[in-house]
N, CA, C and O atoms as CSV, one atom per row, in Angstrom:
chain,resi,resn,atom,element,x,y,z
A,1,UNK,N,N,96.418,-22.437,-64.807
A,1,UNK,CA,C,96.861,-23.686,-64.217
A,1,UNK,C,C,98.299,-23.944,-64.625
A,1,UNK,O,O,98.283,-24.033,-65.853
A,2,UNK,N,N,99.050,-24.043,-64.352
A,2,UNK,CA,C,100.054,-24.490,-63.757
A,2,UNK,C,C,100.973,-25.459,-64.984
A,2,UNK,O,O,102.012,-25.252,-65.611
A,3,UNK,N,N,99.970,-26.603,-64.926
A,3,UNK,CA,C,100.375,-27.774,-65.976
A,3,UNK,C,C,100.192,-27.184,-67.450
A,3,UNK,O,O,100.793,-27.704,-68.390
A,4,UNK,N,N,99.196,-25.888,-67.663
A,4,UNK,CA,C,99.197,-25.430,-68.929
A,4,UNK,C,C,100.422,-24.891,-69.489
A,4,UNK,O,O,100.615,-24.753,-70.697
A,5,UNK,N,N,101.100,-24.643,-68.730
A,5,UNK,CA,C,101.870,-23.555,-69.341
A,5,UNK,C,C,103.599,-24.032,-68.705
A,5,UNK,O,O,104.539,-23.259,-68.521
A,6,UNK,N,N,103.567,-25.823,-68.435
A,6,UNK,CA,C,104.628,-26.528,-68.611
A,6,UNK,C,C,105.677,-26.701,-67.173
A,6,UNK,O,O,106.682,-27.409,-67.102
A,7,UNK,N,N,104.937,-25.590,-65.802
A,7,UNK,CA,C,105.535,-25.380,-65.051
A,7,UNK,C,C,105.840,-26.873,-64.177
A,7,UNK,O,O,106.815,-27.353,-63.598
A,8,UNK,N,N,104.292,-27.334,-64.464
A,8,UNK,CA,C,104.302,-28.801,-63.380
A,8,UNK,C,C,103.698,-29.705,-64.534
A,8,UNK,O,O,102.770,-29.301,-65.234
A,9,UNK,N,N,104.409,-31.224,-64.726
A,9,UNK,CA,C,104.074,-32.155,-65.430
A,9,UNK,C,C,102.857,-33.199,-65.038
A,9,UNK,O,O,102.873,-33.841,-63.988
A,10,UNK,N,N,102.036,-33.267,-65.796
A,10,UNK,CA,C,100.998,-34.438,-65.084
A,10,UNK,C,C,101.359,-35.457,-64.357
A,10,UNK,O,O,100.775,-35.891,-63.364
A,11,UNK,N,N,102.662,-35.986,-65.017
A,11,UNK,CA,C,102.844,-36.949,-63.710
A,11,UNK,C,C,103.221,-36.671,-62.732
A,11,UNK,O,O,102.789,-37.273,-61.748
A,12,UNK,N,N,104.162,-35.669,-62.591
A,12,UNK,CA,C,104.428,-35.155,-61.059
A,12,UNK,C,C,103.293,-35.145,-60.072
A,12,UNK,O,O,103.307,-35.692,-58.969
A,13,UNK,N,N,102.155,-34.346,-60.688
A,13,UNK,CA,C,100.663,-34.244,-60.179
A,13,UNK,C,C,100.185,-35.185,-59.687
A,13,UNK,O,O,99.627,-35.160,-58.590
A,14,UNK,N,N,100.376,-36.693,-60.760
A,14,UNK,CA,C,99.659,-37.776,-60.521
A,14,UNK,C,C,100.546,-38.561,-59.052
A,14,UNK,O,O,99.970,-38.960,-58.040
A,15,UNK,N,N,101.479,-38.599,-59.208
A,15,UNK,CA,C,102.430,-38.569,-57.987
A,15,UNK,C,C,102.292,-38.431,-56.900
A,15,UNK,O,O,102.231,-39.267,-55.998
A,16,UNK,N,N,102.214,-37.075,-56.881
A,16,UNK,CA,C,101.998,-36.577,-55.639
A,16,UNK,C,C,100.258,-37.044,-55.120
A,16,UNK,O,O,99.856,-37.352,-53.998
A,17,UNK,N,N,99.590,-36.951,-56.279
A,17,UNK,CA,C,98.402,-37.146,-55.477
A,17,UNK,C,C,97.972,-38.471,-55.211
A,17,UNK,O,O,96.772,-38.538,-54.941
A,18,UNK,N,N,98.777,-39.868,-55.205
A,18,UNK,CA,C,99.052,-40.384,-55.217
A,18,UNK,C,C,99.563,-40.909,-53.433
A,18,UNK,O,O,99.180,-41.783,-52.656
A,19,UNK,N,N,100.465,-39.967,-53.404
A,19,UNK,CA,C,101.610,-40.050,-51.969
A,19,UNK,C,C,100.771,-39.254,-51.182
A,19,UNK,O,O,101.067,-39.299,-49.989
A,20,UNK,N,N,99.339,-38.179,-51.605
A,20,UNK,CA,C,98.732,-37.954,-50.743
A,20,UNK,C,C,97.818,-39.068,-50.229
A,20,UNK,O,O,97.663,-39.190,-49.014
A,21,UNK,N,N,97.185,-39.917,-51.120
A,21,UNK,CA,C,96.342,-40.870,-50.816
A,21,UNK,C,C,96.884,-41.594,-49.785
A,21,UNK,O,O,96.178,-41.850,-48.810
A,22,UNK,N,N,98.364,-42.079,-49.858
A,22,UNK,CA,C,99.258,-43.249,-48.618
A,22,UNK,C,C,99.190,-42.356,-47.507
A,22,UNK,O,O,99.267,-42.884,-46.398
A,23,UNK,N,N,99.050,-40.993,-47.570
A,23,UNK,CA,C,98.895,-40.228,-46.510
A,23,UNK,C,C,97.526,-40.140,-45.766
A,23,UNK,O,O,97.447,-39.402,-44.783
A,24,UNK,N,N,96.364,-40.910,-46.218
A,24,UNK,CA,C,95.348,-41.116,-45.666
A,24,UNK,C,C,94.180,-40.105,-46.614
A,24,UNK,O,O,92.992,-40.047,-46.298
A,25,UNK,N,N,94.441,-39.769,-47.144
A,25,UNK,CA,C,93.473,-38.679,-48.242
A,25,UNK,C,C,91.981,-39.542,-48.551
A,25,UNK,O,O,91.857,-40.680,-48.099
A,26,UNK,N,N,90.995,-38.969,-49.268
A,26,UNK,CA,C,89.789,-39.364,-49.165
A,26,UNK,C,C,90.131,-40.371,-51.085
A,26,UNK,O,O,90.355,-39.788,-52.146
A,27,UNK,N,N,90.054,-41.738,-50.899
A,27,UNK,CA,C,89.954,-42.333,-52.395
A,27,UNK,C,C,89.927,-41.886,-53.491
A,27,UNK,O,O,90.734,-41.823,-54.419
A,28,UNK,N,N,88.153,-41.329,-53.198
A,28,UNK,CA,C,87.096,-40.652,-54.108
A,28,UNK,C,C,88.073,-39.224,-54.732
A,28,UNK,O,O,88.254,-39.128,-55.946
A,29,UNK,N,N,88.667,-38.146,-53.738
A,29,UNK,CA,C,88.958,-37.071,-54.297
A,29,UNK,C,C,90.205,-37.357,-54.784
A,29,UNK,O,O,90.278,-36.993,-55.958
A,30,UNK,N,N,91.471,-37.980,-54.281
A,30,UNK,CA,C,92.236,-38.740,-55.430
A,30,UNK,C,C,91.989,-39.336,-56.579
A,30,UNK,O,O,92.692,-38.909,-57.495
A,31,UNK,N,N,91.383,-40.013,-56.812
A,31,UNK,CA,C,90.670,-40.418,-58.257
A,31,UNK,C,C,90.270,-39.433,-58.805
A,31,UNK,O,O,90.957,-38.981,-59.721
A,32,UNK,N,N,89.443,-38.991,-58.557
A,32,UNK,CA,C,89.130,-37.384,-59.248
A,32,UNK,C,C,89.779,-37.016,-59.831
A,32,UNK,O,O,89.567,-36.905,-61.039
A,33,UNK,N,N,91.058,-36.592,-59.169
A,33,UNK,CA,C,91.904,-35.741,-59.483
A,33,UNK,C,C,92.784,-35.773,-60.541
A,33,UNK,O,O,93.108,-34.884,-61.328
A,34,UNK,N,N,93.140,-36.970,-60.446
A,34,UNK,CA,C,94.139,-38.040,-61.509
A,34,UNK,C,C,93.507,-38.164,-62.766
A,34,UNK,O,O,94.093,-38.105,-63.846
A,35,UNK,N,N,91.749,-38.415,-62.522
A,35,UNK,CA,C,91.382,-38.430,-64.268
A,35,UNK,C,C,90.923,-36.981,-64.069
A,35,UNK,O,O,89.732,-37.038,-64.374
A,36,UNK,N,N,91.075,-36.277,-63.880
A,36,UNK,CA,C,90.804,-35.088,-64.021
A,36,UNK,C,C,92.303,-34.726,-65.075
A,36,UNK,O,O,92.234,-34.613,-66.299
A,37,UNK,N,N,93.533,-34.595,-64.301
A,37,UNK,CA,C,94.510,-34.406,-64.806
A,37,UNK,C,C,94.803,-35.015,-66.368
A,37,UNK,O,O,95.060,-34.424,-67.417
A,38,UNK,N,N,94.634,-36.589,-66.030
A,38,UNK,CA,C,94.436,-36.990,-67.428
A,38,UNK,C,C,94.028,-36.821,-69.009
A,38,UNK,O,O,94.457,-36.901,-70.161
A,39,UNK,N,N,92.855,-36.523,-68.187
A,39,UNK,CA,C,91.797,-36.126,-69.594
A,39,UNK,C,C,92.255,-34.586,-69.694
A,39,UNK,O,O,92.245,-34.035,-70.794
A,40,UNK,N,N,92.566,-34.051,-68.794
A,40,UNK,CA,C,92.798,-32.749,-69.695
A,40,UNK,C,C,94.375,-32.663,-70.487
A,40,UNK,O,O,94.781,-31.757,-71.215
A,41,UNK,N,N,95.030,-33.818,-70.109
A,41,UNK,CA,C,96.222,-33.443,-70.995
A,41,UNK,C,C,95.558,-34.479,-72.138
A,41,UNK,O,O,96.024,-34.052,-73.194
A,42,UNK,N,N,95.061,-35.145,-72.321
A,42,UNK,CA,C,94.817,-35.985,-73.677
A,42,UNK,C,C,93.551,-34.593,-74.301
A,42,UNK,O,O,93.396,-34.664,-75.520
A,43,UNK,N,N,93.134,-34.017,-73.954
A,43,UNK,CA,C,91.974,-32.918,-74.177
A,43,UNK,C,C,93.158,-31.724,-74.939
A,43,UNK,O,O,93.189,-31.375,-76.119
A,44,UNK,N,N,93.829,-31.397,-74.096
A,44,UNK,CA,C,95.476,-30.550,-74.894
A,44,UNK,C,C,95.777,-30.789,-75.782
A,44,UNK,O,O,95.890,-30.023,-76.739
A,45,UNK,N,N,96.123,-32.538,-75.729
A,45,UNK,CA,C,96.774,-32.867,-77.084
A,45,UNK,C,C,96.093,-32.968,-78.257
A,45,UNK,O,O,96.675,-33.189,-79.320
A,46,UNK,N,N,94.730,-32.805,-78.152
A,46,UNK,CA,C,93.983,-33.131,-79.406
A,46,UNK,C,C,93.785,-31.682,-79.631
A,46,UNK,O,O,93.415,-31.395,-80.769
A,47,UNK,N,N,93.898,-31.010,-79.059
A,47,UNK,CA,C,93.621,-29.493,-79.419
A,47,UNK,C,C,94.934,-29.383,-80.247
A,47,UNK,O,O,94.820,-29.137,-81.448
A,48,UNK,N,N,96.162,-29.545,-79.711
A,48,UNK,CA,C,97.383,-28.527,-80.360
A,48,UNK,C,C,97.235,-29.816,-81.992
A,48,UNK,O,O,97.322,-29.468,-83.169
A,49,UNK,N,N,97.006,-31.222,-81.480
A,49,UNK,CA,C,97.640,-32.022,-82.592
A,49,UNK,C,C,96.210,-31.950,-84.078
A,49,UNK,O,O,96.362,-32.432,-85.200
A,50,UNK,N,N,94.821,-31.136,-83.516
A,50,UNK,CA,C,94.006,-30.751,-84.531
A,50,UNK,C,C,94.514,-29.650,-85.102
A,50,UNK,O,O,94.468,-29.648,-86.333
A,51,UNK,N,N,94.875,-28.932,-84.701
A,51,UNK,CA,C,95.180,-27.418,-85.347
A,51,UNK,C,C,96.665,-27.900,-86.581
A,51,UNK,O,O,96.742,-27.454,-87.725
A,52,UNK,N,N,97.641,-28.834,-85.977
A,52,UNK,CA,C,98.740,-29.006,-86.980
A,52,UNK,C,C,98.027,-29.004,-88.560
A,52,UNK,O,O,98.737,-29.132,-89.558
């Protein structure tokens, strides 16, 4: 993925999926997506900031 390895930032992600929703997109799979994105960067950070 993409966001692992710094290429694309969560918020860009959240953004865009976002400007897809004003584009008529389905609620439900926007939401998804966004805490999807979320939790896995707070899920990241507890990984790299346990190991310090």
């Amino acid at each position: 993925m993409s966001v692992n390895i710094g290429l694309l930032y969560p918020l860009e992600v959240i953004q865009a999926a976002e400007t897809a929703y004003t584009d008529n997109l389905n609620l439900n799979g926007v939401e998804g997506l966004i805490r999807q994105i979320l939790g896995w960067r707070e899920y990241i950070r507890g990984v790299f900031l346990g190991k310090c």
